[in-house]
C-alpha positions in Angstrom: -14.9 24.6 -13.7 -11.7 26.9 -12.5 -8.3 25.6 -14.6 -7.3 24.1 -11.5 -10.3 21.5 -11.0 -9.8 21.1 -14.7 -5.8 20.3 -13.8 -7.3 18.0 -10.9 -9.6 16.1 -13.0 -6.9 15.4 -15.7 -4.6 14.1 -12.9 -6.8 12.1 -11.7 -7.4 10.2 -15.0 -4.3 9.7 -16.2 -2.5 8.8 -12.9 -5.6 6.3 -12.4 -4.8 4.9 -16.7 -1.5 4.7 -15.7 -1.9 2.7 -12.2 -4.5 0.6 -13.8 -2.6 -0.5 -17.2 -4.1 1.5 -20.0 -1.3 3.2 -20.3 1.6 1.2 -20.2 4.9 1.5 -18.9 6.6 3.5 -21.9 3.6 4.1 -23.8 4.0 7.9 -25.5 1.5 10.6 -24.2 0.8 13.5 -26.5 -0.8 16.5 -24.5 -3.6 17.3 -27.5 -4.5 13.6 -27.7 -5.3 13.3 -24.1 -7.1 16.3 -24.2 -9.5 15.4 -26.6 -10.1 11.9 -25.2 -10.8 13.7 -21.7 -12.7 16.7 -23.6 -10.5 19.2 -21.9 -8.4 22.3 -23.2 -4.2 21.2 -23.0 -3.2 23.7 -20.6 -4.9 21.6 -17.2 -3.5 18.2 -19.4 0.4 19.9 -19.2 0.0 21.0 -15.9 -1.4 17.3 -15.4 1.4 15.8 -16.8 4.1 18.2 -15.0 2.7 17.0 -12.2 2.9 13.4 -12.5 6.8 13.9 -13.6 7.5 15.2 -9.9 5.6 11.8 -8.7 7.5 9.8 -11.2 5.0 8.6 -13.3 5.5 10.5 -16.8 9.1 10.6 -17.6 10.5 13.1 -20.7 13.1 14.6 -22.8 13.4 18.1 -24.3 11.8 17.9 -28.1 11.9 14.1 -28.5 9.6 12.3 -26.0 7.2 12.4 -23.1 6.2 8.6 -21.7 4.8 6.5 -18.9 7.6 5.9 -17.1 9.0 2.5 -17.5 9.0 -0.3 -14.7 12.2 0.4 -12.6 12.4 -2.4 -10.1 15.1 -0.8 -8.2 13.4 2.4 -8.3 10.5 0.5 -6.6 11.9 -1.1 -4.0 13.8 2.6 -3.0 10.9 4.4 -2.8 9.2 1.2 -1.0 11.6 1.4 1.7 11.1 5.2 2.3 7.2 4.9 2.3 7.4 1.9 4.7 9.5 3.9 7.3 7.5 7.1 7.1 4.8 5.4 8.4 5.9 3.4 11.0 7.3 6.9 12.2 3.8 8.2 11.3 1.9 6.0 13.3 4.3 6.4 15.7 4.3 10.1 16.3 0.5 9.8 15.6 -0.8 7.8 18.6 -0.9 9.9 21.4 -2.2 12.5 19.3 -5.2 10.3 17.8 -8.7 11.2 19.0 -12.2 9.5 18.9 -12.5 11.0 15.4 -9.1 10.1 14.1 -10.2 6.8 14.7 -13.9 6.6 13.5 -12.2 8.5 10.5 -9.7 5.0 10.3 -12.3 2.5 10.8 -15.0 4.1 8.3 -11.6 4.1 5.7 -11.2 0.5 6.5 -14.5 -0.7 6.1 -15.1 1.5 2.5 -11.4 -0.1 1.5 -12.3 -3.7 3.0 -15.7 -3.5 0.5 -13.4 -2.1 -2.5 -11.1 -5.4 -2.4 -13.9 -7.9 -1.9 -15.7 -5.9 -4.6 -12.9 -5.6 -6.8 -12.9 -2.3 -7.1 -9.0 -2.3 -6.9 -8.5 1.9 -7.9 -11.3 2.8 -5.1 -9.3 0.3 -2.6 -6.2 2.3 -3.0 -7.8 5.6 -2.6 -9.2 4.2 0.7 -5.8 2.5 1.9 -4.0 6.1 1.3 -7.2 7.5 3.1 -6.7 5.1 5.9 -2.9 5.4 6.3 -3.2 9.3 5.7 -5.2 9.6 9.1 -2.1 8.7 10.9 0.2 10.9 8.7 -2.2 14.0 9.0 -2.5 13.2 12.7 1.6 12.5 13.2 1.8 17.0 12.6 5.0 16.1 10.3 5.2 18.0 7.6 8.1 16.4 6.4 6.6 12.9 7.2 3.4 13.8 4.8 5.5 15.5 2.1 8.1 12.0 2.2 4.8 10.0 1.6 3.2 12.3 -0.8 6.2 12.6 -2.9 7.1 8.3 -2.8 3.8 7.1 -2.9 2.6 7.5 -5.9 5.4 5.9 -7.4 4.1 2.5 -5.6 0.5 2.6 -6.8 1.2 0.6 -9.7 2.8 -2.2 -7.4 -0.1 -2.0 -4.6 -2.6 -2.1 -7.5 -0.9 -5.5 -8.3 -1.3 -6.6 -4.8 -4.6 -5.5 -3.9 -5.2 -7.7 -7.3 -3.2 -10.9 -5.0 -3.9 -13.0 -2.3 -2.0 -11.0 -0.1 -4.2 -8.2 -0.4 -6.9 -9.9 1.6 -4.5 -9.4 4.3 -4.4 -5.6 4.5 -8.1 -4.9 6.2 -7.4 -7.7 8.7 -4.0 -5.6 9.5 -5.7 -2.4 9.1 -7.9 -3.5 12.0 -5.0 -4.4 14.3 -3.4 -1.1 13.6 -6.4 0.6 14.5 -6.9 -1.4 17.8 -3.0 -0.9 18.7 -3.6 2.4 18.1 -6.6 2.9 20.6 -4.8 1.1 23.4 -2.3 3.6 23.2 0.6 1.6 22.2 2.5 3.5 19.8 5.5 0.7 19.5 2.5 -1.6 18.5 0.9 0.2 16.1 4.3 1.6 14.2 5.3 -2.6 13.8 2.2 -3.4 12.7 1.7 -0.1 10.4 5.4 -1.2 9.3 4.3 -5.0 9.1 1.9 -4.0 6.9 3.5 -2.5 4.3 6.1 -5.1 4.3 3.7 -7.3 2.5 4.2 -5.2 -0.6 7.7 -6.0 -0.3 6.9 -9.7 -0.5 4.9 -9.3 -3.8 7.8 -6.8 -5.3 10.5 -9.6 -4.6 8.2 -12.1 -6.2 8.2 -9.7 -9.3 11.9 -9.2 -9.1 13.2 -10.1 -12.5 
C-alpha cells in the first residue's frame, strides 16, 4: 500500500481507540509503539497523529509529551454548538438541491446506521450517522459548511459514542427518518429544525455529563 493508505489506515485505528476508550483521555502515545502494535513503519503513524492534533484528539508539547487529549467539557459543548448549526444550515441549503439519489443515498445510511445501534455496533453507527448527515452537507455545495463540520466533528465522537451507547440514541433513526421525509416534501424550514432537533439530543446527554 502507497504511504498515504498506510497514513489512512493508522488514522482510522487510533481515532476509532480513542473514540471507543482504549486509549484514554490523557493516555501517552509513543509513535514507535503504535507502529508496531499496528505493524506499520512511523512515518504513516506521525502523519496519523498530526492529523488527529488538527481534529483535536492528540494534544502535545515540544520534547516532553504527546497524549489523548483530555476531556474538555467546555471544549465540547463549543464545538457542539458549531456542528449543530452547520447542519441545520446544511440541510437547509441542501433541500432544494436533493435528488432521488441524495435521498436513497440517506435512507440506505439510515437503515445500515439503525442496524449498527440495535446491533451494538456503536463505531459502525457513527460512521453511518456522519454518512447520513454528510449527504446533506455534500449536497448543501458549501465548502465552508463541510470544512466547519469536518474540522468540529471529530472532536464530538467521543460524546456521540456515549450516546449512541444511551437511551437517547434509539431516538436518532426515528429522527433520521423525519429529516429524510421533511426533506422530500420540500420543506427546507422542516428539515433544518428537525436536522437541528436532532443534534440537540446530544446536547442533553453532554449536560447530564456536565461535572
Amino acid at each position: 500500500m502507497d504511504r498515504v493508505r498506510l497514513s489512512d489506515q493508522a488514522l482510522g485505528a487510533i481515532r476509532r481507540a480513542i473514540v471507543v476508550g482504549e486509549l484514554a483521555p490523557g493516555t501517552p502515545v509513543k509513535d514507535v509503539e503504535l507502529a508496531a502494535r499496528m505493524g506499520l513503519s512511523r512515518t504513516p503513524v506521525r502523519e496519523a497523529l498530526a492529523r488527529l492534533t488538527d481534529e483535536g484528539l492528540i494534544e502535545s508539547k515540544p520534547h516532553s509529551y504527546t497524549r489523548v487529549t483530555p476531556l474538555d467539557a467546555d471544549a465540547v459543548r463549543d464545538a457542539h454548538a458549531v456542528v449543530q448549526s452547520m447542519h441545520g444550515l446544511a440541510t437547509r441549503l441542501a433541500v432544494p438541491r436533493l435528488t432521488a439519489a441524495h435521498l436513497d443515498a440517506m435512507r440506505e445510511a439510515n437503515t445500515r446506521f439503525a442496524a449498527a445501534v440495535d446491533g451494538g455496533a456503536l463505531e459502525d453507527a457513527i460512521d453511518r450517522d456522519d454518512a447520513f448527515h454528510g449527504v446533506l452537507v455534500t449536497a448543501s455545495g458549501n465548502a465552508a459548511v463541510a470544512a466547519t463540520v469536518g474540522r468540529y466533528t471529530p472532536l464530538l465522537h467521543r460524546a456521540i459514542y456515549l450516546y449512541f451507547r444511551s437511551p437517547l440514541g434509539r431516538d436518532s433513526a426515528p429522527m433520521h427518518d423525519r429529516i429524510i421525509a421533511a426533506c422530500e416534501a420540500g420543506d427546507a424550514t422542516l428539515a433544518a429544525g428537525l436536522a437541528e432537533r436532532n443534534w440537540a439530543n446530544l446536547a442533553v446527554l453532554l449536560e447530564e455529563k456536565q461535572p
